[in-house]
C-alpha positions as MATLAB code, in Angstrom:
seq = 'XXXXXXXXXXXXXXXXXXXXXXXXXXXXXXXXXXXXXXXXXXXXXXXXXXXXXXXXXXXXXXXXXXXXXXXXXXXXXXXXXXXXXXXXXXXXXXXXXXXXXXXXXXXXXXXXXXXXXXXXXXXXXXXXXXXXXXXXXXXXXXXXXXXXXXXXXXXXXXXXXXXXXXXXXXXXXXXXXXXXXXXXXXXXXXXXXXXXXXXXXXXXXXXXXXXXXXXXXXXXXXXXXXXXXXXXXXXXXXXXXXXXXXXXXXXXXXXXXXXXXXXXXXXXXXXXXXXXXXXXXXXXXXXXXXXXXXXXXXXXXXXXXXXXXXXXXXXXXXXXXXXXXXXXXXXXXXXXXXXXXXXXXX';
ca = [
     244.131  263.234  186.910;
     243.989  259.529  186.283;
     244.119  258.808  190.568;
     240.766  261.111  190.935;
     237.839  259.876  191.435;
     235.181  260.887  189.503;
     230.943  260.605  190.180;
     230.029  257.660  188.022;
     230.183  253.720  189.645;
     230.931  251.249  186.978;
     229.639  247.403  187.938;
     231.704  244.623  186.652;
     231.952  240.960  186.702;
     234.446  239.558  189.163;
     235.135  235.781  188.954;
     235.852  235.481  192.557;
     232.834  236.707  193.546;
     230.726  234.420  191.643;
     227.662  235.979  190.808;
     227.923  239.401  192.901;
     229.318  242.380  191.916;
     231.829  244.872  192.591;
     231.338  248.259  192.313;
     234.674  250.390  191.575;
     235.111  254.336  191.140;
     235.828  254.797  187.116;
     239.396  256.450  185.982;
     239.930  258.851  183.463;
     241.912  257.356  181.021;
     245.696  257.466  182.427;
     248.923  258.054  179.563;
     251.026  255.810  181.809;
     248.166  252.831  181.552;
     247.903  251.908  178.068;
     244.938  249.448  178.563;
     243.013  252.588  178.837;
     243.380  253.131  174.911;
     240.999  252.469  172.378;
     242.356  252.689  168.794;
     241.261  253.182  165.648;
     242.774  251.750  162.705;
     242.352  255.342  160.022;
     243.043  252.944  156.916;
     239.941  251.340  157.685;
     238.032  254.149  156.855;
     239.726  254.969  153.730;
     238.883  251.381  151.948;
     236.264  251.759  149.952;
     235.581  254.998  150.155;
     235.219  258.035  148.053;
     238.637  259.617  148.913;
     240.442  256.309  147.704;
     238.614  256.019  144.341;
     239.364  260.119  144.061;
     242.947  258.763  144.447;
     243.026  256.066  142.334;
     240.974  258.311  139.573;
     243.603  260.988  139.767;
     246.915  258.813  139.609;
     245.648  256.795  136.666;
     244.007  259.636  134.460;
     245.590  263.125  135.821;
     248.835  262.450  137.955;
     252.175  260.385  136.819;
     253.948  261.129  139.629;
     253.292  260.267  143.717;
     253.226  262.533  146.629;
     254.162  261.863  150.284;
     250.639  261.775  151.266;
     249.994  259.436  148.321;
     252.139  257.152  149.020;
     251.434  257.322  152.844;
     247.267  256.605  151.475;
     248.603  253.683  149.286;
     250.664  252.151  152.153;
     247.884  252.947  154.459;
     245.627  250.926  151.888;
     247.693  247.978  150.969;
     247.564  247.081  154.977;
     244.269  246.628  155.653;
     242.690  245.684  152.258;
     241.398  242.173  151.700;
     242.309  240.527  148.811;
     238.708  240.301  147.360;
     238.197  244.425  148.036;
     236.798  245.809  145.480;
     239.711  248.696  144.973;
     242.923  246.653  145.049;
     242.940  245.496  141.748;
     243.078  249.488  140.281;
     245.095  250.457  143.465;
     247.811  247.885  142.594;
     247.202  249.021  138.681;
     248.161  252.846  139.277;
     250.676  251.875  141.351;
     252.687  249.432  139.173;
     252.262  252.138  136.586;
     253.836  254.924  138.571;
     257.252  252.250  138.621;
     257.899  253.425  135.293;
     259.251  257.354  136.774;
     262.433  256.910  138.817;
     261.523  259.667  141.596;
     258.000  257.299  142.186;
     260.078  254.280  142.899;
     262.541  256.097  145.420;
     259.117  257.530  147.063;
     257.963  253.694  147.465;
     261.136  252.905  148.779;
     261.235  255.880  151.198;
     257.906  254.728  152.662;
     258.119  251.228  152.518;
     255.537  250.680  150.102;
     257.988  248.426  148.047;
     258.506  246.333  151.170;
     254.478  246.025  151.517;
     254.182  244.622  147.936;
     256.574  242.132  148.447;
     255.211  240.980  151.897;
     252.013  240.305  150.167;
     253.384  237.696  147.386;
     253.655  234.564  149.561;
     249.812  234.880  150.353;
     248.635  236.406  146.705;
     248.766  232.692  145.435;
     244.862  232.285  145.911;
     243.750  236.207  145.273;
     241.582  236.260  142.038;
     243.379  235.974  139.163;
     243.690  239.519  137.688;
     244.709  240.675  140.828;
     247.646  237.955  141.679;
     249.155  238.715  137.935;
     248.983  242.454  138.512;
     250.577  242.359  141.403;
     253.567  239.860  140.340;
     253.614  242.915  137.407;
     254.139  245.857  140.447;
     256.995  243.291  141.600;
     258.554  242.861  138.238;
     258.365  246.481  137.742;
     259.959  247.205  140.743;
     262.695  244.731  140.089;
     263.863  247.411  137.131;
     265.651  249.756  140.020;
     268.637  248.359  141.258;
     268.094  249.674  144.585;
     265.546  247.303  145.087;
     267.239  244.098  144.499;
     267.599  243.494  148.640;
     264.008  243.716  149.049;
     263.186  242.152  145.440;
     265.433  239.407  146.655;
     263.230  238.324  149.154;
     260.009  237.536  146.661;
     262.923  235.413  144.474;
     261.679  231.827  145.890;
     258.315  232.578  145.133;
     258.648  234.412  141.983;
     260.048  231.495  140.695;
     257.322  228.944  141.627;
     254.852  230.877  139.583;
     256.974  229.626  136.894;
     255.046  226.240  137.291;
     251.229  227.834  137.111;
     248.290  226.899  134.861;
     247.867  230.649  133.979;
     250.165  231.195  130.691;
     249.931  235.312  131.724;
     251.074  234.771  135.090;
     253.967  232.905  133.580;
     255.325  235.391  131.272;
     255.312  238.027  134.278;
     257.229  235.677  136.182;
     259.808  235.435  133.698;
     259.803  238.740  133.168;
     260.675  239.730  137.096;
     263.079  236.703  137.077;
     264.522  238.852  134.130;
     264.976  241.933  135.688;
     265.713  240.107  139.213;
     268.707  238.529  137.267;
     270.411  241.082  135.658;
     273.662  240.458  138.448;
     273.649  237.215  139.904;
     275.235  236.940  143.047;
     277.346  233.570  143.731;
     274.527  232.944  147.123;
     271.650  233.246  144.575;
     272.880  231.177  142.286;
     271.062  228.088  143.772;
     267.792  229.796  143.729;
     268.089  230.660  139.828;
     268.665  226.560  138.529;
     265.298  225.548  138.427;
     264.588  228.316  136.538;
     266.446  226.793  133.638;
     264.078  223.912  132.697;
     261.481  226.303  132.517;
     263.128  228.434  130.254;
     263.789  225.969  127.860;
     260.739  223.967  127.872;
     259.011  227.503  126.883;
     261.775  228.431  124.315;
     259.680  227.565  121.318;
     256.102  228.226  121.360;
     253.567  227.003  119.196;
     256.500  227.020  116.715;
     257.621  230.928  117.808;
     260.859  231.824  119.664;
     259.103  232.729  123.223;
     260.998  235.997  123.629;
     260.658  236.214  127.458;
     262.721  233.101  127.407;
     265.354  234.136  125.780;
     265.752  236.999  127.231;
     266.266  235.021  130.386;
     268.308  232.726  129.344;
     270.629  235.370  128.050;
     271.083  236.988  131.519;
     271.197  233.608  133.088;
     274.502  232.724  130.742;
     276.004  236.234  131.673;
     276.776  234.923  135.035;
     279.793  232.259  133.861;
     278.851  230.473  137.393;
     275.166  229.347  136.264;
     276.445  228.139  132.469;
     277.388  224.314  134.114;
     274.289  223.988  135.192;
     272.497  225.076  132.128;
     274.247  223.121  130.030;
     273.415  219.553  132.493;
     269.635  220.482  131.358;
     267.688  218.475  129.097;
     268.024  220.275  125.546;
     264.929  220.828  123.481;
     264.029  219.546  119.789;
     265.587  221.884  116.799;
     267.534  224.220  119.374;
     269.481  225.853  116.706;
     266.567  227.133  114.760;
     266.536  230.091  117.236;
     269.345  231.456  114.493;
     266.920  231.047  111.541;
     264.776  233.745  112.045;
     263.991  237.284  110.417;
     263.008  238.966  113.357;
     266.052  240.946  114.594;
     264.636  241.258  118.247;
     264.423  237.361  118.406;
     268.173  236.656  116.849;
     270.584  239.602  118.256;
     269.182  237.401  121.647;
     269.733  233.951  120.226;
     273.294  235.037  118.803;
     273.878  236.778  122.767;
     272.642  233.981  124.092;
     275.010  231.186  122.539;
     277.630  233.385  122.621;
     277.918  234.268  126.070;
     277.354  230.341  127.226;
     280.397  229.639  124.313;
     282.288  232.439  126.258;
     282.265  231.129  129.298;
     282.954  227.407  128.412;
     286.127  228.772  126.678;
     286.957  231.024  129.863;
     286.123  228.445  132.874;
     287.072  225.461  130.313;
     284.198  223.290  130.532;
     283.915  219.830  128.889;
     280.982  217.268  129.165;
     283.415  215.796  131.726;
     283.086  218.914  134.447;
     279.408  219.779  133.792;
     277.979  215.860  133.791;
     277.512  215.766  137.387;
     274.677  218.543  136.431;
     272.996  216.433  133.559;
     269.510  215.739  134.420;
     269.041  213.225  132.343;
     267.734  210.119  134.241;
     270.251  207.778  132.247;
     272.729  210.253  132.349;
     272.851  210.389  128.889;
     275.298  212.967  127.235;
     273.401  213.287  124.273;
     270.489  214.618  125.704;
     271.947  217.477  127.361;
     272.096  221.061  125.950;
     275.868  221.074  125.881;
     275.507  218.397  123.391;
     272.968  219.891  121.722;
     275.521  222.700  120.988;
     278.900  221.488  120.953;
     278.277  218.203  119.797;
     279.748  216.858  116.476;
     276.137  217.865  114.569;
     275.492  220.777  116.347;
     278.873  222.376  116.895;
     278.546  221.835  112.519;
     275.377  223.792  112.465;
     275.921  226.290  114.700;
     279.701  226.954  112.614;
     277.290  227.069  109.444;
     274.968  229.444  111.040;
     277.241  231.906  112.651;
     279.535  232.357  109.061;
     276.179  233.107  107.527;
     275.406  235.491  110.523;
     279.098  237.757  110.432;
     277.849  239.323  106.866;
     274.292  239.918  108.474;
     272.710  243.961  107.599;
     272.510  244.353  111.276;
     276.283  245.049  112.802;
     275.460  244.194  116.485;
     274.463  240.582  114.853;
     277.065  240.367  112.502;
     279.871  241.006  115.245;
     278.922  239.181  117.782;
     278.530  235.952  115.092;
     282.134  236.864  114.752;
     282.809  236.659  117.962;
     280.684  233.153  118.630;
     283.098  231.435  115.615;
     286.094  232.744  117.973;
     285.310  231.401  120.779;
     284.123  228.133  118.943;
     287.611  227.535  118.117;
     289.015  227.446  121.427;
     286.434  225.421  122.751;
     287.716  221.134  122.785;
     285.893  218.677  120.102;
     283.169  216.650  121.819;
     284.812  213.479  122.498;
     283.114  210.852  119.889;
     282.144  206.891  121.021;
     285.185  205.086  121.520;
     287.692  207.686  121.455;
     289.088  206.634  124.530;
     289.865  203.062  122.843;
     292.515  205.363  120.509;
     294.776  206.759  123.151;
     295.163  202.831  124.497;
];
């Protein structure tokens, strides 16, 4: 069919000829000549329309949990939407709240809808506002399944450079992925995870309250023994201890995790100032200023001693254990050396 013929003459321009024409019998559209094909993108028809705000209306009010063909409209959606559309910011919003049922998140997977969100982070940096934070949220979200992690761990880099934003909410969501993005460190991503520390710290008290999503990542940050060195080379922040002076339970079960699993792994890998000072950031290289001073150093290591016997007859088993716990591992860990100790083994 596509070598006929047919009755219409179509004129076109032909370089070579200047300003004549040619006149050449039409084809029928041929299946073995692609240029033939016109195509229509059907996602461009769906932004902005009715059907998509019936979607978006039904998942958030009526419907918790996804379909094929939703998820094949989201995907459909999220690939031809510009970031000022009018409809992203709910579309994003029903779908970071359908991450919360197990079977939605394998249906995002399935379709590559997880994959999507991701691939839009790198450029999401100069969306609006609302809609950059509520997509970091789908991501964060998202990082709760396991299953995820090899396509979370492609949004780590630039997870972690909203950690240095303006916008205080964009922040917390950050550390909140990072959280569930750190749950298992692997050795290759340990690198990627350090300059998360000074953040961490330099947020740990906030206008004089423990900053929760802090702690919470520095407590998965210590579970991996490998990243401990480096967080105790950081710069250590003003009344560190007071973490353990607190009445809220949610706050010090965390601080008491926290010191205890960084304790635990300086007794297990054997770590004195002497094998984590190459990591003290410090410009003068100053031992004092590091966290591992902070901690283990003659005051501190006196406090913290002080604290945790307090702690082990604590109303709350989970703290008083684990105090008892901290005070073991205390003992096995080496007296920081004092100025001129070295002069008394001449």
């Amino acid at each position: 069919m596509g070598q006929q013929n047919s009755g219409f003459v179509v004129k076109i321009a032909s370089p070579r000829l200047g300003n004549t024409f040619q006149a050449v019998p039409q084809k029928d559209p041929d299946e073995t000549n692609p240029e033939w094909r016109i195509t229509v993108n059907p996602a461009a028809e769906l932004v902005g329309s009715p059907r998509l705000r019936a979607l978006i209306d039904r998942l958030y009010h009526h419907q918790k949990l996804l379909t094929d063909f939703d998820a094949k409209q989201i995907l459909s959606a999220l690939q031809c939407m510009d970031p000022t559309a009018e409809l992203l910011l709910p579309l994003l919003t029903v779908l970071s709240n359908a991450t919360a049922y197990p079977s939605n998140q394998l249906l995002m997977r399935e379709f590559r809808l997880t994959n999507r969100v991701v691939e839009m982070l790198p450029d999401s940096k100069h969306w609006p506002r609302s809609t950059r934070v509520i997509l970091l949220q789908c991501i964060a979200n998202m990082a709760v399944s396991s299953d995820n992690m090899d396509v979370m761990k492609l949004a780590l880099n630039h997870i972690v450079s909203r950690l240095g934003s303006d916008d205080e909410m964009e922040v917390v969501v950050a550390m909140q992925a990072l959280t569930n993005l750190s749950i298992n460190i692997r050795k290759d991503q340990i690198q990627k995870f350090v300059p998360v520390i000074p953040h961490c710290l330099n947020r740990l008290w906030v206008r004089g309250e423990v900053n929760l999503n802090a702690l919470r990542l520095l407590v998965n940050l210590s579970c991996c023994p490998d990243m401990v060195p480096y967080l105790l080379g950081n710069k250590s922040v003003s009344g560190l201890l007071r973490i353990l002076d607190t009445d809220r339970e949610e706050v010090l079960i965390r601080a008491v995790t926290w010191i205890l699993c960084t304790t635990s792994a300086v007794d297990a890998l054997n770590l004195t100032y002497d094998r984590i000072s190459e990591h003290n950031l410090d410009p003068f290289h100053n031992p004092s200023h590091t966290l591992y001073y902070s901690i283990y150093g003659p005051k501190g290591r006196e406090e913290l001693e002080t604290q945790a016997r307090h702690l082990t007859n604590h109303s709350n088993k989970d703290v008083a254990s684990k105090s008892a716990r901290l005070l073991e591992a205390l003992a096995n860990v080496p007296p920081f050396p004092t100025a001129g100790s070295h002069l008394n083994r001449l």
